[in-house]
C-alpha positions as CSV (number, residue, x, y, z in Angstrom):
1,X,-23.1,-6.8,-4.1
2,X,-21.7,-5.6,-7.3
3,X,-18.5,-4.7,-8.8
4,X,-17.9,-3.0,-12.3
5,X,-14.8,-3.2,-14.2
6,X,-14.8,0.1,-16.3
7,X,-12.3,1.6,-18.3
8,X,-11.2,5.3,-18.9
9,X,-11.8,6.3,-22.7
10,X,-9.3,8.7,-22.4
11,X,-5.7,7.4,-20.3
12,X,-7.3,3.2,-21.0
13,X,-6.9,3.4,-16.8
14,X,-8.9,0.0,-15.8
15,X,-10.6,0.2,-12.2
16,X,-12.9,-1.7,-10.5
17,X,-16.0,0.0,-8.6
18,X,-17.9,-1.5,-5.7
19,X,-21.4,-1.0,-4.7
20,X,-20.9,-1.6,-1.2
21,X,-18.8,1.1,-0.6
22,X,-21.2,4.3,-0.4
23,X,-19.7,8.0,-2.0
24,X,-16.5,6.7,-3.1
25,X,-15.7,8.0,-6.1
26,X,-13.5,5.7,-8.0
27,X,-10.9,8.0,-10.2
28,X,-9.0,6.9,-13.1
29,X,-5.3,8.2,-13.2
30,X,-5.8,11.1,-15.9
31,X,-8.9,12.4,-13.5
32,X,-10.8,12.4,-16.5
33,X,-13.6,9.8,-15.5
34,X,-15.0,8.4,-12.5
35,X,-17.7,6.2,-10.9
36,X,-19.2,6.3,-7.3
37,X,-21.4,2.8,-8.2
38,X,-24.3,2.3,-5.4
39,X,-26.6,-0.2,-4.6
40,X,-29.6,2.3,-5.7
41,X,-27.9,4.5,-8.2
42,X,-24.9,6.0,-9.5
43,X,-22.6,9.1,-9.8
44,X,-20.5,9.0,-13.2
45,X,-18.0,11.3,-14.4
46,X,-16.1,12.0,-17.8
47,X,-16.0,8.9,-20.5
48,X,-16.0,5.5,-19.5
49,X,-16.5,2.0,-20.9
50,X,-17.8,-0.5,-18.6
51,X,-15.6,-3.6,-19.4
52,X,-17.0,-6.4,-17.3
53,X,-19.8,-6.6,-14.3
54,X,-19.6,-9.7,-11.2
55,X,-22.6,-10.0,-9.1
56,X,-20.6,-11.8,-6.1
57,X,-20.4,-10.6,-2.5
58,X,-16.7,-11.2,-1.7
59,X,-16.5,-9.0,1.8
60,X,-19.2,-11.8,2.9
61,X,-17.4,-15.0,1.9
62,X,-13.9,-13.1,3.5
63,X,-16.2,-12.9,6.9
64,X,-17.3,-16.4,6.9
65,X,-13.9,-17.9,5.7
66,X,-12.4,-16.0,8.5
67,X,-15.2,-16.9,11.0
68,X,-14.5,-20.6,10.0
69,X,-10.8,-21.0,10.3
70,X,-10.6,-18.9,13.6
71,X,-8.8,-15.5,12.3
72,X,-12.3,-13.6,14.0
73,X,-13.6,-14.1,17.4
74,X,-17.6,-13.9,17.8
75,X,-18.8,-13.7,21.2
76,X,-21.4,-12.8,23.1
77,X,-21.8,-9.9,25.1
78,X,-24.7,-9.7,27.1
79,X,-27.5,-9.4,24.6
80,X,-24.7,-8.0,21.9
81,X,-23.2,-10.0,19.7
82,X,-19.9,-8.3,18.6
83,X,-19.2,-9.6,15.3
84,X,-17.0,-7.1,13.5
85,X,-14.5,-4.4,14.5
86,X,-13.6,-1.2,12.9
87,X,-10.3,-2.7,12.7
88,X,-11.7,-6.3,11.4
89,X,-13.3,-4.5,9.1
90,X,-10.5,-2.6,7.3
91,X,-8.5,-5.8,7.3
92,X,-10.8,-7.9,5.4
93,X,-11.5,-5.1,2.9
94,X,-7.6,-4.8,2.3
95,X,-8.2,-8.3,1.1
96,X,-11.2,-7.4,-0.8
97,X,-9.4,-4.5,-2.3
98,X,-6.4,-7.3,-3.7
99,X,-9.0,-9.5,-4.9
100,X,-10.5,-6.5,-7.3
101,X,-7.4,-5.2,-8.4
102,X,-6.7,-9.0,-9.2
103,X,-9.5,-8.6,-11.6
104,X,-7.9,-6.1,-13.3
């Protein structure tokens, strides 16, 4: 997984782009640039400078943080395994989110 730290040329609005999360167009506040970064391409708008790139899956070291101090429940059901929710999901990526915009 990789995140970008880029920086509109024209407003200096820093954001951070994930390549995990597929067609979302990250917008800086003048609307002026953007980035939708993949894991096999990307979509760029307008005039950006990429400031800083991290090569670190932190969705994955949320899960098994979680997993280890008992905030998740994995069971078994039948033979499914349910290891995420919807809801699980949104939570840990609220946390992912903060840790991105920490980078900022």
């Amino acid at each position: 997984m990789v995140y970008v730290k880029w920086a509109c040329l024209k407003c200096e609005d820093v954001k951070v782009s994930n390549s995990k999360r597929h067609h979302q167009m990250d917008i800086c506040k003048c609307g002026g640039s953007g980035l939708d970064l993949e894991e096999e391409y990307s979509r760029m708008m307008g005039n950006f400078q990429s400031l800083e790139k991290y090569n670190y899956n932190f969705f994955d070291e949320l899960v098994l943080c979680m997993k280890e101090q008992d905030f998740l429940e994995f069971v078994d059901i039948g033979d499914k395994k349910r290891y995420l929710n919807l809801t699980d999901v949104y939570d840990i990526r609220k946390i992912e989110d903060e840790i991105c915009e920490s980078l900022i």
